[in-house]
FIDOKOL-775208 format. One line per field, with one value per residue (C-alpha): z, y, x; residue number from 1; residue in one letter. Coordinates in steps of 0.1 Angstrom, whole numbers. Each point is the difference from the previous one (the first is absolute). Example, Ala and Ser with C-alpha at 12.3 -4.5 7.8 and 13.67 -1.06 7.14 Angstrom:
<rs>
Z <- [78_-7]
Y <- [-45_34]
X <- [123_14]
k <- [1_2]
r <- [A_S]
</rs>
This chain:
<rs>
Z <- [-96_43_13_-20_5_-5_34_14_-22_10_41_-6_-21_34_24_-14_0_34_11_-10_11_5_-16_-36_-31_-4_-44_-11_-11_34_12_-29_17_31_-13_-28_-24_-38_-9_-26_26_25_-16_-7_38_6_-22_15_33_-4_-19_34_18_22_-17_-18_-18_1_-36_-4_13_34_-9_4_20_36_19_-5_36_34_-4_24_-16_-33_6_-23_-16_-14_-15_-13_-14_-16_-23_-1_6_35_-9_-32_20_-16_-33_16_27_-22_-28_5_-31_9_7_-4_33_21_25_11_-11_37_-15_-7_37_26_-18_-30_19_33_-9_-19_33_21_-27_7_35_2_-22_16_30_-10_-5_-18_36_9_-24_4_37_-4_-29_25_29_-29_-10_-37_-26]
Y <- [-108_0_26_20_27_25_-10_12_32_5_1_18_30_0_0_33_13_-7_14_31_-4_30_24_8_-25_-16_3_-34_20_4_-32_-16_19_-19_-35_-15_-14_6_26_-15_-28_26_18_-34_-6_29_-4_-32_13_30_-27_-21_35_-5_33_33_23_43_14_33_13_-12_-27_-37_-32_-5_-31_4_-12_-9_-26_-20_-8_-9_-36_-17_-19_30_13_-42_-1_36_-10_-38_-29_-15_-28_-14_-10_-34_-6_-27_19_15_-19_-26_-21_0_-39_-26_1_33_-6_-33_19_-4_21_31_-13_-5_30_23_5_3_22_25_4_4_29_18_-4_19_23_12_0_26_38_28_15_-26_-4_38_-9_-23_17_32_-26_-12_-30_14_-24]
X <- [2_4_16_29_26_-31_-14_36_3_-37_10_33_-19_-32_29_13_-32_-10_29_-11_-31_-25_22_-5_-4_36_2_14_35_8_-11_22_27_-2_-10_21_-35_2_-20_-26_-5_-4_-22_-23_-1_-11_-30_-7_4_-23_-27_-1_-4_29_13_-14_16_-1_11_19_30_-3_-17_9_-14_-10_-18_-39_2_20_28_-11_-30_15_11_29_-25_-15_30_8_-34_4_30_-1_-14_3_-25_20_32_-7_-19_-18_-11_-29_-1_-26_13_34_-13_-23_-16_15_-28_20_35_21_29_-21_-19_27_28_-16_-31_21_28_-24_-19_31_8_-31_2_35_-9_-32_21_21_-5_18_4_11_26_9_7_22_19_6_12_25_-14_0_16]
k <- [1_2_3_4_5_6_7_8_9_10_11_12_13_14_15_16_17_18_19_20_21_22_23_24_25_26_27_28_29_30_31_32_33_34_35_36_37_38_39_40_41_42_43_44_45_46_47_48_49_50_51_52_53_54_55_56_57_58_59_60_61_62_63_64_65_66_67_68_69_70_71_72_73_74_75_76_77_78_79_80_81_82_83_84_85_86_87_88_89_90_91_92_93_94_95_96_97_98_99_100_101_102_103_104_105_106_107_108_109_110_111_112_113_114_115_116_117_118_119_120_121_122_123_124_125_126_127_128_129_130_131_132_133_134_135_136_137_138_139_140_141]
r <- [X_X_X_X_X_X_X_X_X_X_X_X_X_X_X_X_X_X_X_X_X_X_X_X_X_X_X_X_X_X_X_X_X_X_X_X_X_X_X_X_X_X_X_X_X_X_X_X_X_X_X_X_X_X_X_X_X_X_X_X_X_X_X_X_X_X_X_X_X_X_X_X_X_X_X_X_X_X_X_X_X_X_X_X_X_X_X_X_X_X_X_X_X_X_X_X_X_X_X_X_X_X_X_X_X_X_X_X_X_X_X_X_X_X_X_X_X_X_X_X_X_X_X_X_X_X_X_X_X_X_X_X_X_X_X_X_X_X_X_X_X]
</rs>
């Protein structure tokens, strides 16, 4: 599976959130006002999001989501890992019988293996701070 549209959809829906951090729960209608995400996939991110705990959720009126912590301890990896699959960007990068021998395999040695650890790196590299940062200097896509 790798990484999909979800993992975008997932940063664009924290983004609006922590820019409203520490005020009260954002509900997902007015985050959908901002952030052009169906709804039903929306709504399935948000599930996601709040099983990882990178989000929980206040019911009632003024209810709605929040971070369960700072954003510059939730990582991009966290927010990959909580709606795809970072590891599967190739099937033979897990799949141990994608071959006869993928102990002696040098394509899943010298790029799978590679490129999937480059991924990580970047991603634990970056925050939702300091993504938020960057989108208030006017870096935002």
């Amino acid at each position: 599976m790798g990484i999909t549209i979800k993992s975008e959809y997932a940063f664009k829906i924290l983004l609006e959130i922590v820019g409203c951090e520490n005020v009260e729960p954002l509900s997902l209608a007015r985050i959908l006002t901002k952030v052009k995400v169906p709804k039903e996939f929306a709504e399935k991110i948000m599930v996601e999001l709040k099983g990882a705990g990178i989000i929980e959720s206040t019911r009632g009126r003024k209810g709605g989501y929040r971070l369960t912590r700072p954003a510059e301890s939730i990582t991009a990896l966290d927010v990959v890992k909580a709606v795809d699959e970072p590891d599967r960007i190739i099937k033979c990068t897990l799949d141990e019988n994608c071959c006869e021998d993928p102990s002696t395999c040098v394509i899943r040695k010298m790029i799978w293996e590679k490129l999937r650890e480059s991924l990580q790196k970047t991603l634990e590299s970056v925050t939702l701070r300091d993504m938020i940062e960057n989108c208030q200097k006017g870096l935002r896509s």
